[in-house]
C-alpha positions, 0 to 999 in steps of 0.5 A: 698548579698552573698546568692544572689550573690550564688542564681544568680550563681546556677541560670546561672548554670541550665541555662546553662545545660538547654540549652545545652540539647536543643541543642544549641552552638554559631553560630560559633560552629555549624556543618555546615548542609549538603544540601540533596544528590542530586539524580542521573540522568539516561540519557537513551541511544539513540535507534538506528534509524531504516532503512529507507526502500524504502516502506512504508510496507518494501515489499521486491520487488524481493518476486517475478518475474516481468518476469516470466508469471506465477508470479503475479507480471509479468509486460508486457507491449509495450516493456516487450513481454510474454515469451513465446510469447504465454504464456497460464496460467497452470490453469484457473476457471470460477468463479460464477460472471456476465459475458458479454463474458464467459472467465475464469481467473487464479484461485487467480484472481477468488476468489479475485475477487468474494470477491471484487464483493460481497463486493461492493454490499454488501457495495454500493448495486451495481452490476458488470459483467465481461467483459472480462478476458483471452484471448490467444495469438490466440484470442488477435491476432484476437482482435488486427488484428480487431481493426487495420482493423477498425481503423488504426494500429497508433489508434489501438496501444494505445488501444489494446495491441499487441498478446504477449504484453497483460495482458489478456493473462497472465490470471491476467486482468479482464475488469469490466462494470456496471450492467445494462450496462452504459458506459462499456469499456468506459472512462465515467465508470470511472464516474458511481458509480461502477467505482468509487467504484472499483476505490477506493477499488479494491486495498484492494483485490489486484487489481490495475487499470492498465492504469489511465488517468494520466500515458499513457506515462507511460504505453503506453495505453490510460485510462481504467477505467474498466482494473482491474489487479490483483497483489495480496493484498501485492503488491496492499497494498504497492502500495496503501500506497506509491501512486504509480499507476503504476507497471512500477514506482514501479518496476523500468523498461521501458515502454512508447508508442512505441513498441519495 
């Protein structure tokens, strides 16, 4: 009995160191285990928010003059006269276009508008003549003089603009008609394909149809669909993008019907 009583001993012995090796203890002495670090979260710091600007391509309105004749940007109207009142343009071209009268035009208007022309054709097939472009203070007398003996002043001063008061004097204005001839200086143009076109792309070589149907109080003239002024592709994109028609809306100054 002794030597299994030695038997069972050396028996719990090894036992004993066996599982010490293994690692284990009683629960009560175990080290408490420690759950994985969290890792550290980044909050990224807020971007300033941008400026609001007051156009949608951040066009600085004040680039140019809207007073001086000789900016591209000038607004003349029934209550904004030329000054001079007999402005003529420094430099004026024929450019290689169609003509129904022969007139000439600043030379930006010029190559912007064979651009445009060209393009139409080249993108529609259609063909243009130009109607009519500067006229001086001379000639829009004889125009607006005409009008009036044929029509009455009251008519004759919502279609044709006073000598002194016209875009045609500054040498910036193109009137366009269709070739073959369909509704030329006529508010139907605004129905022919190249009215149409003109309408939705003049705007992408700097053009802005000057008078729509929908503004007459505003710019003081009834709807011509064939008016195209050219106030440079800048100022016509930012018009375009923030869906202002006239320039007198996006620039902030008077216009209206009456004569001042």
């Amino acid at each position: 009995m002794r030597r299994r009583g030695v038997a069972v001993t050396v028996a719990l012995i090894v036992l004993l160191a066996l599982t010490a090796c293994a690692g284990w203890a009683p629960a009560s002495h175990r080290r408490p285990s420690h759950p994985p670090k969290a890792h550290a979260t980044h909050t990224p710091r807020a971007l300033p928010t941008a400026t609001p600007t007051p156009t949608a391509l951040g066009l600085d309105k004040t680039a140019q003059s809207i007073d001086d004749p000789n900016s591209t940007w000038v607004v003349v109207n029934k209550v904004r006269p030329l000054s001079p009142i007999d402005f003529t343009p420094p430099s004026l071209v024929y450019p290689d276009v169609t003509y129904v009268n022969h007139q000439p035009m600043r030379p930006e208007v010029a190559g912007a508008l064979v651009a445009m022309l060209k393009a139409g054709n080249a993108e529609a097939g259609l063909d243009f003549s130009v109607q009519s472009a500067y006229r001086s203070f001379e000639s829009q007398t004889r125009v607006y003089d005409d009008d009036v003996a044929r029509h009455g002043q009251p008519y004759a001063d919502t279609d044709t603009a006073r000598p002194g008061h016209s875009e045609h004097q500054t040498g910036l204005a193109v009137d366009i008609s269709a070739v073959p001839a369909k509704c030329s200086l006529d508010a139907c143009f605004a129905d022919t394909p190249q009215g149409r076109w003109l309408a939705a792309n003049a705007w992408r070589f700097g053009f802005l149809l000057r008078y729509p149907a929908d503004k007459v109080a505003v710019t003081g003239f009834t709807f011509e669909p064939w008016h195209f002024r050219y106030i440079g592709v800048p100022l016509a994109t930012e018009l375009h993008a923030t869906n202002v028609s006239t320039l007198e809306e996006f620039f902030g100054v008077p216009g209206g019907t009456e004569y001042h």
